[in-house]
VEXTORFI-212973 format. One line per 10 residues: number of its first residue (from 0); for each residue x, y, z of N, C-alpha, C. Coordinates in steps of 0.1 Angstrom, whole numbers, m for minus. Layout:
<recs>
NUM> X Y Z X Y Z X Y Z | ...
</recs>
This chain:
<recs>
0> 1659 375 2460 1669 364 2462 1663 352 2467 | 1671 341 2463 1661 331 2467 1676 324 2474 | 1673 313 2487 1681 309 2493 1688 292 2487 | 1694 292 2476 1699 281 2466 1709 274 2473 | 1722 282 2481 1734 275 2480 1730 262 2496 | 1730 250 2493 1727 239 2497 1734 239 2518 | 1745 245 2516 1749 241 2530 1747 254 2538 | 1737 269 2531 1734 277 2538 1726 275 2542 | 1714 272 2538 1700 269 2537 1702 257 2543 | 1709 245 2547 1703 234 2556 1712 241 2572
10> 1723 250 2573 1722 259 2587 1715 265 2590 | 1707 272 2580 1695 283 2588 1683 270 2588 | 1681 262 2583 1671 251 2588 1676 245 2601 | 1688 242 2605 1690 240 2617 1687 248 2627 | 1690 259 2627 1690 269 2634 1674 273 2636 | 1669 275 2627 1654 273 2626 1649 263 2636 | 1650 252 2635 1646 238 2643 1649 240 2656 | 1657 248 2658 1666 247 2667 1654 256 2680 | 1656 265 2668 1648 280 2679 1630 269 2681 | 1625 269 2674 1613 259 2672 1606 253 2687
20> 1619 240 2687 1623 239 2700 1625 243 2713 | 1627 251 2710 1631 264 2721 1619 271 2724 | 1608 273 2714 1597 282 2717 1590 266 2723 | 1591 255 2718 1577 247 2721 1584 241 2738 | 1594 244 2741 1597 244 2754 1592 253 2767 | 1594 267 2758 1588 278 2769 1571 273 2767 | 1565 269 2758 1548 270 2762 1543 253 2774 | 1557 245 2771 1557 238 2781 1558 246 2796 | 1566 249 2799 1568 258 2808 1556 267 2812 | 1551 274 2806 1541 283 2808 1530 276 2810
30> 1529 264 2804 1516 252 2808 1516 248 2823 | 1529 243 2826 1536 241 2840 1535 247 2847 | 1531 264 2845 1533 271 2855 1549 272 2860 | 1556 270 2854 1573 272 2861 1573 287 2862 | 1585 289 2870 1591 302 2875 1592 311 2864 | 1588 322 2868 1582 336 2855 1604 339 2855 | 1613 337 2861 1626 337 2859 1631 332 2851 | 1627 320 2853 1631 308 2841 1629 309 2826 | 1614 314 2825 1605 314 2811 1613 325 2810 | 1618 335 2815 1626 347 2811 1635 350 2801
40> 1645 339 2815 1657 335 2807 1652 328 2790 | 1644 317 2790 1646 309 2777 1637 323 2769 | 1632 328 2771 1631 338 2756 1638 344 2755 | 1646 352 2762 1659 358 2762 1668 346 2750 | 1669 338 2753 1680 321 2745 1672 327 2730 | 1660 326 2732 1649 326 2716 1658 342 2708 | 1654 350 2720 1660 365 2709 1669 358 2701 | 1678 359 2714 1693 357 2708 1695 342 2696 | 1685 335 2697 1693 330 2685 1687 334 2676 | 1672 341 2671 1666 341 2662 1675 353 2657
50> 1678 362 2665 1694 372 2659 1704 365 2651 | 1710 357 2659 1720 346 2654 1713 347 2637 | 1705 337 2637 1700 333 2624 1700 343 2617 | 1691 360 2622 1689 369 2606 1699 374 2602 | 1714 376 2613 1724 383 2613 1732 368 2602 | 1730 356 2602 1736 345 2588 1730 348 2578 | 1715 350 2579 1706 348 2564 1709 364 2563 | 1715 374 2564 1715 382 2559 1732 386 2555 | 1738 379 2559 1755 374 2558 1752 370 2538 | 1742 360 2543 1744 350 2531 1733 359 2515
60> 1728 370 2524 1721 381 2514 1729 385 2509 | 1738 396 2516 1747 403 2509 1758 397 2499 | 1762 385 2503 1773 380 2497 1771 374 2484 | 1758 369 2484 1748 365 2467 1746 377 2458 | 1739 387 2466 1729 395 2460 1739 413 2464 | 1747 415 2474 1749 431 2470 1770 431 2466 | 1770 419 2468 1783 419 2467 1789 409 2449 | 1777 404 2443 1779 399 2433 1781 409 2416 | 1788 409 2414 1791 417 2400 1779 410 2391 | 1776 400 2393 1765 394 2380 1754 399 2382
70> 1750 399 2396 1737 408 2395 1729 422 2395 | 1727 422 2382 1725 440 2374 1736 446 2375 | 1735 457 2375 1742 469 2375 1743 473 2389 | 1754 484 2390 1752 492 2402 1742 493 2410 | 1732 504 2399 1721 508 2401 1709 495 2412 | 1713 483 2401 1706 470 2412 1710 470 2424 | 1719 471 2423 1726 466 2437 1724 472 2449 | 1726 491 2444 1725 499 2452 1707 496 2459 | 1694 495 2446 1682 488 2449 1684 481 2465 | 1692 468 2461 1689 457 2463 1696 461 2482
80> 1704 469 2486 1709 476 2495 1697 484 2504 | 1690 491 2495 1682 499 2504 1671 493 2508 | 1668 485 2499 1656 473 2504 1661 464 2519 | 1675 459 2522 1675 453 2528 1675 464 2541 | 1684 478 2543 1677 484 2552 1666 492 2558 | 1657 490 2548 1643 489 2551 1636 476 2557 | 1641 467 2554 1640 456 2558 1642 450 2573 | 1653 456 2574 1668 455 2591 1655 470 2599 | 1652 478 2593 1641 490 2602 1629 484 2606 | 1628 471 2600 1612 464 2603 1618 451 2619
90> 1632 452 2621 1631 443 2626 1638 451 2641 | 1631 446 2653 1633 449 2663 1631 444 2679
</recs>
């Protein structure tokens, strides 16, 4: 699957940018020496949004690719299904 439809792909670039930001803030922090509390909390903010984002780009998987009658057959689909929870088992 490739990521085509225009206003998914420029939210998960936001959300991307977003997290980005967020990591080049904690290595500020960590430069700073700030409170090991603090730097806590903001990777804690990182999980959670980089969740946010796989739990969209994978919204936006199924709805292209396991939920589309055009692409292949069953058989594809069912494929294209177990790939992605193989996929979801890599992520942790």
């Amino acid at each position: 699957m490739k990521l085509t439809d225009v206003e998914a792909k420029d939210q998960l670039l936001r959300r991307l940018r977003r997290i980005e930001g967020q990591v080049r803030g904690v290595q500020g922090m960590v430069t700073e020496e700030r409170d090991c509390r603090e730097i806590l909390q903001q990777l804690a903010s990182i999980r959670s949004a980089v969740q946010g984002a796989s739990l969209a780009f994978i919204e936006e998987y199924a709805s292209r690719c396991l939920l589309n009658d055009e692409i292949g057959d069953r058989a594809r689909r069912e494929d294209l299904l177990k790939d992605l929870i193989v996929l979801l088992g890599k992520v942790d």
